[in-house]
C-alpha positions in Angstrom: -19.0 -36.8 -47.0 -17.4 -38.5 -50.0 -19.5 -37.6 -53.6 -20.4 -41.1 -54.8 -19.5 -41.0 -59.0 -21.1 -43.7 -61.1 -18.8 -44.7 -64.0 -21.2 -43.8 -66.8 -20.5 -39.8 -65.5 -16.7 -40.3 -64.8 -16.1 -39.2 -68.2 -18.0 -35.6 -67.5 -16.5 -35.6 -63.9 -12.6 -36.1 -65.7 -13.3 -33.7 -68.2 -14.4 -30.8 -65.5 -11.0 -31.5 -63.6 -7.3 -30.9 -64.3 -5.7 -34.2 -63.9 -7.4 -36.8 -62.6 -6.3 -39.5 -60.7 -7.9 -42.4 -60.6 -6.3 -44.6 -57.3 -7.0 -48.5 -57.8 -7.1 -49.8 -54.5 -7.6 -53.4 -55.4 -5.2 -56.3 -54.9 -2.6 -56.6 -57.4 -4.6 -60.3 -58.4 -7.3 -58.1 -59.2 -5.7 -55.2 -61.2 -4.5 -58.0 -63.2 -8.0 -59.8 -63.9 -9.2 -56.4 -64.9 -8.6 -53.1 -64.9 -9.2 -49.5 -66.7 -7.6 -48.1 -69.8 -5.9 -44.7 -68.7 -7.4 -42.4 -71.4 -7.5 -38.9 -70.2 -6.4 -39.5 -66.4 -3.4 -41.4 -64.5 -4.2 -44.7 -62.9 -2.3 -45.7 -59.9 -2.6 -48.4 -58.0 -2.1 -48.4 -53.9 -3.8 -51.9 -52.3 -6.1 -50.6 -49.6 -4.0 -52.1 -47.0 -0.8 -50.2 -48.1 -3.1 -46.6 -48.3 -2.1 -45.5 -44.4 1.7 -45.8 -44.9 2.0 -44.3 -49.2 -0.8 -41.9 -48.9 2.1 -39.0 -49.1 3.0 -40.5 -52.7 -0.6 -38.5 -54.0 -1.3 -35.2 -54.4 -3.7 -33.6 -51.9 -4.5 -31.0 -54.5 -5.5 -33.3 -56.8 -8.6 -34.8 -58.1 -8.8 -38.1 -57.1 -11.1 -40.8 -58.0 -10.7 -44.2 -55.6 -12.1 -47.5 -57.5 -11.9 -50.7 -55.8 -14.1 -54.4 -57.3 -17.7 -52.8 -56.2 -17.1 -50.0 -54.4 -16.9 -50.6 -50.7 -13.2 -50.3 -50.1 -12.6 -47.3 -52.0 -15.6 -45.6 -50.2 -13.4 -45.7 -47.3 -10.0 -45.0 -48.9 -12.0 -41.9 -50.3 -12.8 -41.3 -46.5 -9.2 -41.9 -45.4 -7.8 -39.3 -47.7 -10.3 -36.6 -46.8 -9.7 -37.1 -43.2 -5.9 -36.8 -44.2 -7.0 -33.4 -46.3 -7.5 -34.2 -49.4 -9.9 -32.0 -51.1 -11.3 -33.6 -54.2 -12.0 -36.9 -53.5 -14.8 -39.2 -55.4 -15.7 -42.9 -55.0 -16.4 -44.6 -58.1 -19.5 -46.1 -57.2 -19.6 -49.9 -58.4 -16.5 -50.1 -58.8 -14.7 -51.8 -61.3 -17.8 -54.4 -62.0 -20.0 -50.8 -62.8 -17.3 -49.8 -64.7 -17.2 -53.0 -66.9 -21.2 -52.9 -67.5 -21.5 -49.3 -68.1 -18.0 -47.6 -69.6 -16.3 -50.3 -71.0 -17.5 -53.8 -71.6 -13.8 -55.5 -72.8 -13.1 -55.0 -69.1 -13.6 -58.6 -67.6 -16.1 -58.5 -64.5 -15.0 -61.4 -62.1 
């Protein structure tokens, strides 16, 4: 089961883990309209639809955090990479909308 994270506690979660990775599995049209400030983590982006062939590019010891517009396709990227082993896998619940209303409002909701 993957541990839904709501933005307002990502900051808690990232400061509990050693690198975090926060994997932005949006379409590149949408990292462009809006997307998170890397402060304190790596941000990588990997469209959903590219995840089954550049999965080996992350870390499976890693702690990952999968974000996607409101948080449907990167609950099941977050289920993808546990099923490929990944331990520490967390879906930011909301997604990048949440993220806009409850971390950081200069982040355009579309």
């Amino acid at each position: 089961m993957v541990m839904q994270l709501h933005p307002s506690d990502f900051a808690q979660w990232r400061q509990t883990h050693a690198q975090p990775l926060v994997l932005d599995v949006r379409e590149p049209w949408e990292v462009q309209t809006a997307s998170v400030k890397p402060e304190g983590f790596e941000l990588k982006v990997i469209a959903m639809g590219e995840v089954p062939t550049r999965w080996q590019e992350l870390d499976p010891s890693r702690p990952i955090a999968c974000l996607c517009h409101h948080g449907m396709r990167s609950l099941q990227v977050a289920r993808y990479l546990q099923q490929q082993g990944f331990a520490e896998v967390v879906n930011l619940q909301g997604g990048i909308d949440a993220w806009s209303s409850a971390v950081d409002a200069t982040v355009p909701r579309y």
